[in-house]
mmCIF file of the C-alpha atoms, coordinates in Angstrom:
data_MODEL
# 
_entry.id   MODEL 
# 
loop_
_atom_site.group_PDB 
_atom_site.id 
_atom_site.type_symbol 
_atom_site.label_atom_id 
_atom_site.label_alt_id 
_atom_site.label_comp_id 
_atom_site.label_asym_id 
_atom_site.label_entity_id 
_atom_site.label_seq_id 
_atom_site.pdbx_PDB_ins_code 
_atom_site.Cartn_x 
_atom_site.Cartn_y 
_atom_site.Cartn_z 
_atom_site.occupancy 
_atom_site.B_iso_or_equiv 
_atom_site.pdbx_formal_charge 
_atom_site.auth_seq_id 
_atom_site.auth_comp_id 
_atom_site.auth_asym_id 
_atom_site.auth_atom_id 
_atom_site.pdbx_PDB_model_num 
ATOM 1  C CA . UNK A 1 1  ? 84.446 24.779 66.808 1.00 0.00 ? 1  UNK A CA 1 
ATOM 2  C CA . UNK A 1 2  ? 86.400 24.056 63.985 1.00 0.00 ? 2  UNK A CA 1 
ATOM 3  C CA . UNK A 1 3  ? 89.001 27.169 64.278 1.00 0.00 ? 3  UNK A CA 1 
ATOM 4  C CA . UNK A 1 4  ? 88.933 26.678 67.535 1.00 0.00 ? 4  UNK A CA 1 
ATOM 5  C CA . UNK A 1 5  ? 90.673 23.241 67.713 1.00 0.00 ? 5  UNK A CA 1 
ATOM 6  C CA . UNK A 1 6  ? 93.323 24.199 65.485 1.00 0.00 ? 6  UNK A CA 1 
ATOM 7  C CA . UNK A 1 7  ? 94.133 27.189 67.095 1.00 0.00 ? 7  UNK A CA 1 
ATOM 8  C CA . UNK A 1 8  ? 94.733 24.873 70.470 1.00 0.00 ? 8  UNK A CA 1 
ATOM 9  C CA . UNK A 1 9  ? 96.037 21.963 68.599 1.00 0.00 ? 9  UNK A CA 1 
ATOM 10 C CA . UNK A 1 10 ? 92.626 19.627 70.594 1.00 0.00 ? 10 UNK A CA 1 
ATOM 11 C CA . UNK A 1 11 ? 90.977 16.772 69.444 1.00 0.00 ? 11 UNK A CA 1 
ATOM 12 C CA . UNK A 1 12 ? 86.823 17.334 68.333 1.00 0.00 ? 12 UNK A CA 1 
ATOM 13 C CA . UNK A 1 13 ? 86.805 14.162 70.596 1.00 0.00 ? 13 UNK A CA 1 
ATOM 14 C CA . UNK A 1 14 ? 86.483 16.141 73.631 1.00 0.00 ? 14 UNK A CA 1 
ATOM 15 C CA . UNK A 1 15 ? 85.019 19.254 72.631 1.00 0.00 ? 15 UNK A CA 1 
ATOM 16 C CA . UNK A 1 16 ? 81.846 18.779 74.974 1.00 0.00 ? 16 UNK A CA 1 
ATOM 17 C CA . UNK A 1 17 ? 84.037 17.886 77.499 1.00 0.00 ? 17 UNK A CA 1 
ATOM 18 C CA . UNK A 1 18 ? 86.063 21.275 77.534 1.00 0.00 ? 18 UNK A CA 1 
ATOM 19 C CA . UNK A 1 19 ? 83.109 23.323 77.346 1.00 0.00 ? 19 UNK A CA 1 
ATOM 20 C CA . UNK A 1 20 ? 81.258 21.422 80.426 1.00 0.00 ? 20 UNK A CA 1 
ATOM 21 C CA . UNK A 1 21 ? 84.936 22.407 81.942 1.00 0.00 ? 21 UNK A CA 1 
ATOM 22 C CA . UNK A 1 22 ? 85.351 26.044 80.753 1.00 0.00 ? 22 UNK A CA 1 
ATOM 23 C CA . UNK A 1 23 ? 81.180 26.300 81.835 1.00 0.00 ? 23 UNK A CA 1 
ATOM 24 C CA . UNK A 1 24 ? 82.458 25.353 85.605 1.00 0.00 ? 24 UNK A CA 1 
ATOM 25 C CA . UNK A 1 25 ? 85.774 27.172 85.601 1.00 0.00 ? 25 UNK A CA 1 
ATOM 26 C CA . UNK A 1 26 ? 83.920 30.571 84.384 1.00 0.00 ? 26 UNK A CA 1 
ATOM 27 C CA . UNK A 1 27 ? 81.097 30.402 86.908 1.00 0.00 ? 27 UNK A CA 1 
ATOM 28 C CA . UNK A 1 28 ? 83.501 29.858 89.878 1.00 0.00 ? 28 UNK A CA 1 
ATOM 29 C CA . UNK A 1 29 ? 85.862 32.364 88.197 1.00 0.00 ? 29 UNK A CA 1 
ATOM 30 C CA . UNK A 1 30 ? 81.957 34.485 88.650 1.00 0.00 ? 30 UNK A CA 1 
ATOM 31 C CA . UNK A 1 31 ? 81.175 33.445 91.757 1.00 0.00 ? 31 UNK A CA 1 
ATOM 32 C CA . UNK A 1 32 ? 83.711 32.320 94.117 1.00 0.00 ? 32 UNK A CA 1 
ATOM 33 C CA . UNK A 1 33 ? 86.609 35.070 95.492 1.00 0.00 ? 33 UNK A CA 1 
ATOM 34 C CA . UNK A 1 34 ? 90.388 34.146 94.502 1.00 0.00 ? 34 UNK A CA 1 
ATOM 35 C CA . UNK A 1 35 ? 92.610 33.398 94.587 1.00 0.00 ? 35 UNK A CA 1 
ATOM 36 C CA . UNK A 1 36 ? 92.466 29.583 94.009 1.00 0.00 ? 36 UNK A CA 1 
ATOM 37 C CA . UNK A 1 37 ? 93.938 26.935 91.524 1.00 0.00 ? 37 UNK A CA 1 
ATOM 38 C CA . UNK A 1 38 ? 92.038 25.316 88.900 1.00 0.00 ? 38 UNK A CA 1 
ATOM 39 C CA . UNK A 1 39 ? 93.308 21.853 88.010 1.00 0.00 ? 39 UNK A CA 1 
ATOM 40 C CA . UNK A 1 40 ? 90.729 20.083 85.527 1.00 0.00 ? 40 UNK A CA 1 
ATOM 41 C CA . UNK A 1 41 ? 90.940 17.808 82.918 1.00 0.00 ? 41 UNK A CA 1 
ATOM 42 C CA . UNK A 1 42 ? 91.266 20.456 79.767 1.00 0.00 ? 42 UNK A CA 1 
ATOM 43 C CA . UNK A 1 43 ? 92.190 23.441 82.054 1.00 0.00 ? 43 UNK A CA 1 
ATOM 44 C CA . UNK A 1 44 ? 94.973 23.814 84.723 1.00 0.00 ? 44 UNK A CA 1 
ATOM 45 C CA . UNK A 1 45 ? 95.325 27.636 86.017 1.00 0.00 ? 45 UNK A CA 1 
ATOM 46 C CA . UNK A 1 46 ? 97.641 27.974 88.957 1.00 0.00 ? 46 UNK A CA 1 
ATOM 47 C CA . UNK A 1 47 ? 96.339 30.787 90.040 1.00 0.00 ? 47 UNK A CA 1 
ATOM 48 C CA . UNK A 1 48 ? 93.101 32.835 89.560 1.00 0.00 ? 48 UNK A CA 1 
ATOM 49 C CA . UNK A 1 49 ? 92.018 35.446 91.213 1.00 0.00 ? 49 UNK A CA 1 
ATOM 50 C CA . UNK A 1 50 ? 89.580 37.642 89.533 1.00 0.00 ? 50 UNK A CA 1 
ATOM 51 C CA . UNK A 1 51 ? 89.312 41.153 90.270 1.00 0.00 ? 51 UNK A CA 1 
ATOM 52 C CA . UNK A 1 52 ? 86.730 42.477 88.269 1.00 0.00 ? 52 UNK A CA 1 
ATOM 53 C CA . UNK A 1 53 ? 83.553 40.852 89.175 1.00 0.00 ? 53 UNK A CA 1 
ATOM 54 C CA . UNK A 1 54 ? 80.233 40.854 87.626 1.00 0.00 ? 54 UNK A CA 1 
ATOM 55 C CA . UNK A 1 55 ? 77.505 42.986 88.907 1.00 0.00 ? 55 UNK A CA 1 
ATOM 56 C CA . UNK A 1 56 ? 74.747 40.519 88.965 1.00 0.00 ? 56 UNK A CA 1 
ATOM 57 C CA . UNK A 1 57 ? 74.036 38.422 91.276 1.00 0.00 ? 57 UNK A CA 1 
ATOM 58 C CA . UNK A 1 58 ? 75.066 35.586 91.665 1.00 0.00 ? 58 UNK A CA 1 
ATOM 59 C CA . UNK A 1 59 ? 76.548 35.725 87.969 1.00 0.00 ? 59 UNK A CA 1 
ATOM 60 C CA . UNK A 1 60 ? 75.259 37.326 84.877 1.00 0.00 ? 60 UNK A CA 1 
ATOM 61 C CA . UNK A 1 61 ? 72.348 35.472 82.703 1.00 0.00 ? 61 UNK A CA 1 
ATOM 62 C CA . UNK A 1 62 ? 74.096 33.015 81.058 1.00 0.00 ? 62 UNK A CA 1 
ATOM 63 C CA . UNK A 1 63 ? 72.205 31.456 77.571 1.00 0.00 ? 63 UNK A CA 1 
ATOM 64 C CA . UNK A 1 64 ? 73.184 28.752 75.391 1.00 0.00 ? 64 UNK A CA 1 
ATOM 65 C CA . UNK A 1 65 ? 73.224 28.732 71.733 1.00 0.00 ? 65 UNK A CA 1 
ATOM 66 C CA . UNK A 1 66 ? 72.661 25.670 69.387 1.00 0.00 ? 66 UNK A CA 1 
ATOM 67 C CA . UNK A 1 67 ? 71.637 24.101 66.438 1.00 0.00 ? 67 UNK A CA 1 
ATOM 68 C CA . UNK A 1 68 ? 70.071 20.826 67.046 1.00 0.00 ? 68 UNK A CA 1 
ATOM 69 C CA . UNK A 1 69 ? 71.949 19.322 69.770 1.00 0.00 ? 69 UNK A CA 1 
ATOM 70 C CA . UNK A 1 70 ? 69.963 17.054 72.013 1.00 0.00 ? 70 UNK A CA 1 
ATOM 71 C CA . UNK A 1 71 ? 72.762 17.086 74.507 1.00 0.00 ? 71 UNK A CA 1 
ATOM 72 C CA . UNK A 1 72 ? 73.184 21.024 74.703 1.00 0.00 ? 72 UNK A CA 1 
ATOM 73 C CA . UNK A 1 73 ? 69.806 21.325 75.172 1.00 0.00 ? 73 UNK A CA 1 
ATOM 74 C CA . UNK A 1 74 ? 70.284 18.701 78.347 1.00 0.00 ? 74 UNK A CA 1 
ATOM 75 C CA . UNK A 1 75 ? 73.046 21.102 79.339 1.00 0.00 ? 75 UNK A CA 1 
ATOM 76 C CA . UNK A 1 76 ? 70.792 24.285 79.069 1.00 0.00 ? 76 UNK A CA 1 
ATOM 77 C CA . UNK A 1 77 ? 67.847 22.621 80.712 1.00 0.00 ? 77 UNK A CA 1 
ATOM 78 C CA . UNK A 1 78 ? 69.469 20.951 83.912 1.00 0.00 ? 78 UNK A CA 1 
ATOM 79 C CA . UNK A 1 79 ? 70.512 24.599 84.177 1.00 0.00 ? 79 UNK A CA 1 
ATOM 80 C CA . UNK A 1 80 ? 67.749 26.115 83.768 1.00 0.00 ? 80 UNK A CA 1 
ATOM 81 C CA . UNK A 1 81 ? 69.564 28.544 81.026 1.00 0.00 ? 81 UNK A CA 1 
ATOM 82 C CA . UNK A 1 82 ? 67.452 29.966 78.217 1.00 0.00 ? 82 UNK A CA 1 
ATOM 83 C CA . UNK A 1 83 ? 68.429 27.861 74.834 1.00 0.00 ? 83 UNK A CA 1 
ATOM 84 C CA . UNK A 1 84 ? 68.974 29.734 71.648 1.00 0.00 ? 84 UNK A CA 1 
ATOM 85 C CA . UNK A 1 85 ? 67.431 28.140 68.362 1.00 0.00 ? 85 UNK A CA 1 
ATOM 86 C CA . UNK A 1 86 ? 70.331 29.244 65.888 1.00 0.00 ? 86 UNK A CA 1 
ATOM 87 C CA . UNK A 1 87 ? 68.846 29.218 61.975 1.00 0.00 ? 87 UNK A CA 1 
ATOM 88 C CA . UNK A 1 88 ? 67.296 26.021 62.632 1.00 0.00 ? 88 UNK A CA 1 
ATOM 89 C CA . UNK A 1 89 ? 63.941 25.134 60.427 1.00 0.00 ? 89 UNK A CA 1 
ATOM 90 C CA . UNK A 1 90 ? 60.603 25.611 62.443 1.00 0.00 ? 90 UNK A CA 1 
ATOM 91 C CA . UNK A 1 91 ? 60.340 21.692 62.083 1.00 0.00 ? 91 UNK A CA 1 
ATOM 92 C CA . UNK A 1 92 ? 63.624 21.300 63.977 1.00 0.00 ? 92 UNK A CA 1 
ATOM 93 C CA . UNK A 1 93 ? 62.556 24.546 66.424 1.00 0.00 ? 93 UNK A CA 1 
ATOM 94 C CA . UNK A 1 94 ? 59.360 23.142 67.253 1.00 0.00 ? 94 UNK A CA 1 
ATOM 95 C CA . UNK A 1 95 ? 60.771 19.447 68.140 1.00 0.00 ? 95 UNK A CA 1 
ATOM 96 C CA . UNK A 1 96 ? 63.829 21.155 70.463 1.00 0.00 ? 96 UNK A CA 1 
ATOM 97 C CA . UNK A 1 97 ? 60.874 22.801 72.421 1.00 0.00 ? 97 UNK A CA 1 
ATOM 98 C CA . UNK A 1 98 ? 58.708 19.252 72.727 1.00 0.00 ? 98 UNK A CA 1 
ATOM 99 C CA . UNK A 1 99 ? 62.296 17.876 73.940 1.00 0.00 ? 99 UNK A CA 1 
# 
């Protein structure tokens, strides 16, 4: 989002990008026991090594909000997470659940 980017001095251009990266580097972080190195394209972290853990197993429900995006709704679906209609018209609602 927008106060995002300026806060981190990014480009909009590759928003998508950094969340599919920051989605992968949090469910490892979730899932996999440190420590380890993280060296993405958006992200490098020398070393994690998370010591509080989530309960659930194998990582807590994770659900994606959106407006109308057909490409976060890909993202939701290929993961089988629940997608969030946020203040979107029941026109718009109904067509994200024929999608």
């Amino acid at each position: 989002g927008g106060a995002e980017q300026i806060a981190n001095n990014v480009t909009p251009a590759y928003n998508r990008e950094r969340f599919h990266e920051a989605h992968d580097l949090l469910i490892k972080a979730w899932t996999v026991p440190g420590p380890w190195r993280w060296e993405g394209e958006h992200y490098q972290q020398r070393v994690v090594n998370p010591w509080a853990v989530p309960l659930q197993q194998p990582h807590p429900p994770v659900w994606v909000p959106g407006i109308t995006s057909k490409e976060t709704i890909e993202f939701a679906a290929r993961r089988r997470y629940p997608y969030v209609c946020l203040n979107t018209t029941l026109e718009d609602t109904k067509r994200i659940w024929s999608y």
